[in-house]
FIKE-910770 format. One record per residue (C-alpha): residue in one letter; x, y negated, z negated. Coordinates in steps of 0.001 Angstrom, whole numbers, padded with zeros to 6 digits, always signed. Example, Ala and Ser with C-alpha at 12.3 -4.5 7.8 and 13.67 -1.06 7.14 Angstrom:
<atoms>
A+012300+004500-007800/S+013670+001060-007140/
</atoms>
This chain:
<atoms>
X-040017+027235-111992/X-042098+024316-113463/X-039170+021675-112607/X-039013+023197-108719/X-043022+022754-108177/X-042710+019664-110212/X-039905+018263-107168/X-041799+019835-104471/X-044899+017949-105799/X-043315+014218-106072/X-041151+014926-102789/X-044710+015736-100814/X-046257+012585-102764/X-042924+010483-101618/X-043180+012116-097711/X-046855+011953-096899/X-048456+008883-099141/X-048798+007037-096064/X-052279+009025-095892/X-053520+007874-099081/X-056293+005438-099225/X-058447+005142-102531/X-061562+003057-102581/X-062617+001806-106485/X-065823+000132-107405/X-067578-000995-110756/X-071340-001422-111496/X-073124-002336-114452/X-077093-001462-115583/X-079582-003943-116969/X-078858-002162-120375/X-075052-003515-119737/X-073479-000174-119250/X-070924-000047-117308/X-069617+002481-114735/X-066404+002693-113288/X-066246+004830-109660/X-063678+005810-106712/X-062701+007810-103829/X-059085+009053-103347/X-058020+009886-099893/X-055138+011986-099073/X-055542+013407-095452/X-051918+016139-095306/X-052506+018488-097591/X-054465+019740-100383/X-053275+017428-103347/X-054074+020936-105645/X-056432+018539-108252/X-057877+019958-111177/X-060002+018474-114002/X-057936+017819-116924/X-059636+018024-120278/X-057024+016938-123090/X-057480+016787-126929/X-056097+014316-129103/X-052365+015113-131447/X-051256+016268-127983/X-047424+015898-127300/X-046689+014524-124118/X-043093+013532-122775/X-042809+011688-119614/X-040237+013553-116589/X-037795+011227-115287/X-036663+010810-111745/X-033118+012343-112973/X-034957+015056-114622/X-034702+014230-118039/X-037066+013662-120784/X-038413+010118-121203/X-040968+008463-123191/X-042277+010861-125766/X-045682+010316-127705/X-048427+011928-129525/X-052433+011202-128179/X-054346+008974-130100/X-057508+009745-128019/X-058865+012940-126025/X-059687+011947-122297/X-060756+013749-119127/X-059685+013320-115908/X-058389+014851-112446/X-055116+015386-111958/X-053481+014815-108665/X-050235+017297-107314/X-048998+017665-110908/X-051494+018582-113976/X-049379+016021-115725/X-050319+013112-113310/X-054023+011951-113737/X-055254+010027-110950/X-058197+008636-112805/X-060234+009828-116052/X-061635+008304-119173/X-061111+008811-122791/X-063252+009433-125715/X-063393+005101-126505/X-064647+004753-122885/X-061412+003473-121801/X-061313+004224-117887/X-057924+003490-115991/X-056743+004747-112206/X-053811+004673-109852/X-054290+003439-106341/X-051760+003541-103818/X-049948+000232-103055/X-047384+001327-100552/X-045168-001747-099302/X-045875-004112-102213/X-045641-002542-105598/X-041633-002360-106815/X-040665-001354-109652/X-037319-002046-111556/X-034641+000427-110576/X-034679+002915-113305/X-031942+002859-116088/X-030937+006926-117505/X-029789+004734-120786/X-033529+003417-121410/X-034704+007183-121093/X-035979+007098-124136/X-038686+004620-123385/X-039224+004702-120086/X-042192+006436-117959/X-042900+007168-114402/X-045400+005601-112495/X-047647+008464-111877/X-047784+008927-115693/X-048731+005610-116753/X-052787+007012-116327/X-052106+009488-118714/X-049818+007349-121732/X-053210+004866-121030/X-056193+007028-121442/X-054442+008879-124591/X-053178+006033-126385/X-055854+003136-126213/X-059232+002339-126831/X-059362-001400-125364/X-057750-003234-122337/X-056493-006020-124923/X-054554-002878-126192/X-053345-001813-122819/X-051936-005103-122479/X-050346-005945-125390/X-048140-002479-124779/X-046874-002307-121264/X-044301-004622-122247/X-043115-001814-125060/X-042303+000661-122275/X-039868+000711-119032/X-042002+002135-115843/X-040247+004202-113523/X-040320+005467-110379/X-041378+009152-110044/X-038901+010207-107033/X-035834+008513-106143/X-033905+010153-102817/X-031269+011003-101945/X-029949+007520-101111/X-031469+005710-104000/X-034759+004913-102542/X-037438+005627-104609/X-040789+006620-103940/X-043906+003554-102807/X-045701+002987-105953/X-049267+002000-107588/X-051316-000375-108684/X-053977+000503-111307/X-057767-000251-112721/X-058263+000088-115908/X-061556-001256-117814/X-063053-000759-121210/X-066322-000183-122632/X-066701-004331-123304/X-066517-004361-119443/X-063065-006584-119439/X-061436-005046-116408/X-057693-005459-115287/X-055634-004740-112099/X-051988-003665-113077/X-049375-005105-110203/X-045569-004613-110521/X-043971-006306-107814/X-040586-007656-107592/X-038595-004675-108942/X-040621-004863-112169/X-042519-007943-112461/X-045744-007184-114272/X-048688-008986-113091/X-052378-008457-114357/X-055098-009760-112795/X-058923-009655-114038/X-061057-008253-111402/X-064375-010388-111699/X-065056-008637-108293/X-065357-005152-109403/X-063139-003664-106603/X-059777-002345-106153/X-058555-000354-102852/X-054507-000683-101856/X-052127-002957-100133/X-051768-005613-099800/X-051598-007308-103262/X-055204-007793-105495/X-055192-012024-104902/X-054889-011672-100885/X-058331-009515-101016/X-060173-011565-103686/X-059091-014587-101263/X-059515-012751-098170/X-063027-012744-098718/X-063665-016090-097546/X-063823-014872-094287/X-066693-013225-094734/X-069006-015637-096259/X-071285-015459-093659/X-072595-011919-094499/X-075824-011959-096409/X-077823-008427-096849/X-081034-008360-094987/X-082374-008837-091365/X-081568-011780-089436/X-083722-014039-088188/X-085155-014617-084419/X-083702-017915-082638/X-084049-019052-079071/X-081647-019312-076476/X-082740-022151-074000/X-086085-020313-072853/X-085207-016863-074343/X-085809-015665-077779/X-083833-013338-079088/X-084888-010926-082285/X-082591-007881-083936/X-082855-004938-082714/X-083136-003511-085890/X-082572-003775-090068/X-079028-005103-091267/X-078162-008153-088773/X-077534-010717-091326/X-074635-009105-092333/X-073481-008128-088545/X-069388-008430-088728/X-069018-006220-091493/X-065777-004444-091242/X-066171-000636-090723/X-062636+000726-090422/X-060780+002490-092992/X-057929-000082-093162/X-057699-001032-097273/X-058804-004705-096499/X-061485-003125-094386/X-062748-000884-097482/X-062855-003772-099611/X-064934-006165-098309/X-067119-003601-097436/X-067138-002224-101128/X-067383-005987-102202/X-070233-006332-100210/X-072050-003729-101234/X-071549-004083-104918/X-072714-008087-104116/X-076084-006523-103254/X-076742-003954-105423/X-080535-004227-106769/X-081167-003941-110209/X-079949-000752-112079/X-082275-000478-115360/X-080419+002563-116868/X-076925+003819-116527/X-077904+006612-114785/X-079207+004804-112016/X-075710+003177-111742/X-074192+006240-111774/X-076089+007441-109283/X-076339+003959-106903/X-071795+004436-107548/X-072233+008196-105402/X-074392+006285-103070/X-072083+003445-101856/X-069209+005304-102506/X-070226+008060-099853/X-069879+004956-097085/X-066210+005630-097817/X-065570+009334-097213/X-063202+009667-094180/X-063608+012332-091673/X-060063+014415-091611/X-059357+013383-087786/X-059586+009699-088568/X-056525+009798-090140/X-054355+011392-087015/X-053518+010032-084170/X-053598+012122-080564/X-049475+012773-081555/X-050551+013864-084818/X-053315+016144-084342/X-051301+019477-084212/X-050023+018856-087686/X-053641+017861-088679/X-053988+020257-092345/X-057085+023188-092698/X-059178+020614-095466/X-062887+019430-094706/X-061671+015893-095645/X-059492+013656-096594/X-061523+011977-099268/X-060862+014944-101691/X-062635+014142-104439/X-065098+011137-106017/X-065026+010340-109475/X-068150+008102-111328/X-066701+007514-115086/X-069911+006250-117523/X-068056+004228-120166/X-070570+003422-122170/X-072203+006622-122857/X-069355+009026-122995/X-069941+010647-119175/X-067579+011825-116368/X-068597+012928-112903/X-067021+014124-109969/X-067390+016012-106600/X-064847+017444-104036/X-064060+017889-100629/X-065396+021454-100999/X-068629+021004-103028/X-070417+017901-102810/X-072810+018663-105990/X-072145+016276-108471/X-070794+017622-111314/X-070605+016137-115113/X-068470+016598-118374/X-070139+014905-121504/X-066844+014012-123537/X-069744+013642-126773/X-069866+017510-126553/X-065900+018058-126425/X-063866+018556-129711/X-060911+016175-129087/X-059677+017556-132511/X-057601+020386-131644/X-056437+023251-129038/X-054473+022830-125970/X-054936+020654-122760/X-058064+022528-120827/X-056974+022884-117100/X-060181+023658-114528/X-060745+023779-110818/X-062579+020824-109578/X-064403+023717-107140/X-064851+027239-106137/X-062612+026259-103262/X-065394+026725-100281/X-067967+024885-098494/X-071059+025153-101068/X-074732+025425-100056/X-077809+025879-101867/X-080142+028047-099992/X-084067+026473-101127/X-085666+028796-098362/X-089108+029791-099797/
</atoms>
């Protein structure tokens, strides 16, 4: 039974991804801690997340596209974190060194090498490489120095030896060094250092660091009146400066609008004002369910109240994970200082009571 939900989860993941689009930002306080947030976005079903809670001496063995066991290992580290389809795929979390590390969807660029049944033994899928990650290492210098010890897989192939679009991944430490993970070329690792503090999907990392050149021109604030000839013209209201900004949901789009808000953040004394400035911005990216469906499409359109299904804020340096969902927009937190890594089982939670939540405040 667990292999036949397992296939019916990667097979919906290979069929529908196309309606994925994840949104990642990073912020930092005056006090220099940092805080790692995102949105993920999947608008054709309910991706079934739960929050993960996993203690360290854990046994974990990666499931091949074939089937068959992979890469086996034993956690170094307890981490938290929300799975996505499949309790064994973490979509983004943190661990007890305030290691933080996500996947986002990178359909159409990301290619892995085709997978080999004789390196089984050391090989891992692609939608477990979160997980090996967050219960393994404590720094990105350690992340690095292993991904050349393991052989990443796709999760699905088909039928006729396709296999499923791929990720890229964020992953950042409590030091602040932060990384995006590309494989591209059937396998050729590439790691970039994201000095921007932004990751959404395709196309690759470089094109939207250098695609922000073309929007030099936005600057936060009002602008200024001018004259035409005899006429002078003033803005009609707050927010002209930047005028231009792009406001669709396309992944370019999303990230030089994240860019551009994390460019004019204002000061953030404490981390909990970062946290709390990450829900802000972050809420400019929830998408409506009908955005997502064309007038062909709308018949099929799934019963959710979104497609950004949940939003996770990750406070490296003091040990703190928040989330909300598509059901129950409360924020919700899970100190990892008050969790006993040491023993026990993985912990497996809803992220929600399943319904629209309200808090009734009527006198």
């Amino acid at each position: 039974m667990r292999r036949a939900v397992l296939i019916a989860s990667v097979l919906s993941l290979a069929v529908w991804a196309q309606g994925e689009a994840c949104t990642g930002i990073s912020l930092t306080s005056a006090a220099g801690d940092h805080i790692q947030g995102r949105t993920i976005e999947w608008g054709s079903f309910d991706l079934n997340s739960h929050l993960i809670i996993s203690p360290r001496g854990h046994s974990y063995t990666a499931t091949l596209p074939d089937g068959k066991g992979g890469l086996t290992w034993e956690s170094a580290l307890g981490f938290v974190g929300i799975s996505v389809s499949d309790d064994r795929f973490i979509g983004e979390g943190v661990n007890e060194a305030g290691l933080n590390a996500g996947l986002f969807y990178f359909k159409g660029f990301g290619s892995l090498a085709p997978y080999d049944p004789d390196d089984a033994a050391d090989t891992i899928t692609d939608m477990d490489l979160v997980r090996w990650m967050l219960s393994r290492f404590r720094t990105v210098a350690e992340v690095r120095s292993a991904l050349d010890s393991v052989e990443i897989a796709p999760v699905h192939i088909d039928e006729n030896g396709v296999p499923s679009p791929t990720a890229h991944w964020r992953v950042t430490d409590r030091g602040g060094e932060s990384i995006v993970i590309e494989i591209i070329d059937q396998g050729r690792i590439t790691i970039h250092e994201n000095g921007v503090g932004v990751l959404t999907n395709s196309p690759g990392f470089e094109w939207q660091v250098l695609n922000l050149s073309n929007y030099v021109n936005l600057l936060p604030g009002t602008a200024a009146p001018r004259t035409f000839g005899d006429h002078q013209a003033s803005s009609f209201g707050v927010g002209t400066a930047f005028h231009g900004l792009p406001g669709d949901i396309s992944p370019p789009s999303r990230f030089v609008r994240a860019a551009f808000y994390v460019s004019t953040v204002p000061p953030l004394e404490t981390a909990e004002d970062a946290v709390s400035q990450a829900f802000h911005i972050l809420h400019n990216f929830d998408l409506p369910l009908g955005t997502e469906f064309g007038a062909s499409e709308r018949a099929h359109m799934p019963d959710l109240p979104s497609a950004t299904q949940w939003t996770a804020v990750s406070d490296q340096s003091n040990g703190l994970f928040y989330f909300t969902s598509m059901y129950d927009s409360a924020v919700r937190k899970v100190d990892l200082n008050r969790i006993d890594f040491s023993a026990g089982d993985e912990i497996v939670r809803p992220l929600d009571n399943g319904r629209f939540s309200v808090q009734d405040v009527t006198p």
